[in-house]
N, C-alpha and C positions, 0 to 999 in steps of 0.2 A: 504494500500500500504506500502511495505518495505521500509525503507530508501538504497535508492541505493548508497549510501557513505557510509555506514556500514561497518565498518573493514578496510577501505581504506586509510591511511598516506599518507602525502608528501613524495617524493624520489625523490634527486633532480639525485640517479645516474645513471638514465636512460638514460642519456644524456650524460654519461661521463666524468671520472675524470678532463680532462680540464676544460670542461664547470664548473663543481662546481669549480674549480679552480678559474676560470675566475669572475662567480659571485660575490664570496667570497670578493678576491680583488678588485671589483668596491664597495660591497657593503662599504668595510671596508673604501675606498678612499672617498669615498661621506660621510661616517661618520665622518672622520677628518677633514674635512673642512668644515663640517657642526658643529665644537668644536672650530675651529679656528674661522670662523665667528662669532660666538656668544662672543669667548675670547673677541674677539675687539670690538662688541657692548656693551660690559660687561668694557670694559678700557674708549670706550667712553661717556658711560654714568656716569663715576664716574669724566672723567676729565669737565661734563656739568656739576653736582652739584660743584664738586672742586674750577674754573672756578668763578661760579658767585656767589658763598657766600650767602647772604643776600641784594647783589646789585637788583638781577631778582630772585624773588620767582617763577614767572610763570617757568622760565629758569630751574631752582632747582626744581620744580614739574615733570618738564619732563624727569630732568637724574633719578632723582628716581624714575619714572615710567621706562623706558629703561635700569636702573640696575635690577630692581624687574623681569622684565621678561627676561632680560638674563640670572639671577640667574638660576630661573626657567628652563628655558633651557638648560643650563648647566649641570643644575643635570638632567634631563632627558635624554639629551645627554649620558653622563657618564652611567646613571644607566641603557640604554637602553636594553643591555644584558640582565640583571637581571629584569627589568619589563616584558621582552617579555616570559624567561622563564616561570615567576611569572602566566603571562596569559596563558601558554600554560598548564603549571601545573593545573591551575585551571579549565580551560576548557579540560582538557586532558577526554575519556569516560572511 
């Protein structure tokens, strides 16, 4: 059996330029506030280690886990463009 996706790309402009319009903008809106959210998990975990010094180790374990992965997030966030390229490049036929 042939692959019946063969040859076939995404096209979002079958829908029309609004519509891509439209997508673009919510995507791009959901992506900045999903940079800001992280900004402020990312402030509040530096102000938990900050905070409790050497008073609460357990305390100070936990902003440093909650900075490490908003790090993480952050760059993912940011480089999201570029990793999704990266994927599509790589799995491009």
């Amino acid at each position: 059996m042939q692959n019946p996706l063969d040859g076939i790309i995404p096209d979002f402009t079958i829908f029309g330029a609004q519509f891509t319009e439209l997508w673009q903008k919510i995507l791009a809106g959901v992506w900045g506030i999903a940079i800001v959210f992280v900004i402020v998990a990312l402030i509040i975990g530096i102000v938990k280690v900050a905070q409790n010094g050497e008073s609460n180790p357990q305390a100070v374990a936990e902003g440093k886990k909650q900075v490490l992965w908003s790090s993480i997030s952050l760059g993912g966030l940011v480089a999201l463009a570029v990793i999704v390229g990266a994927i599509i490049a790589i799995f491009q036929p």
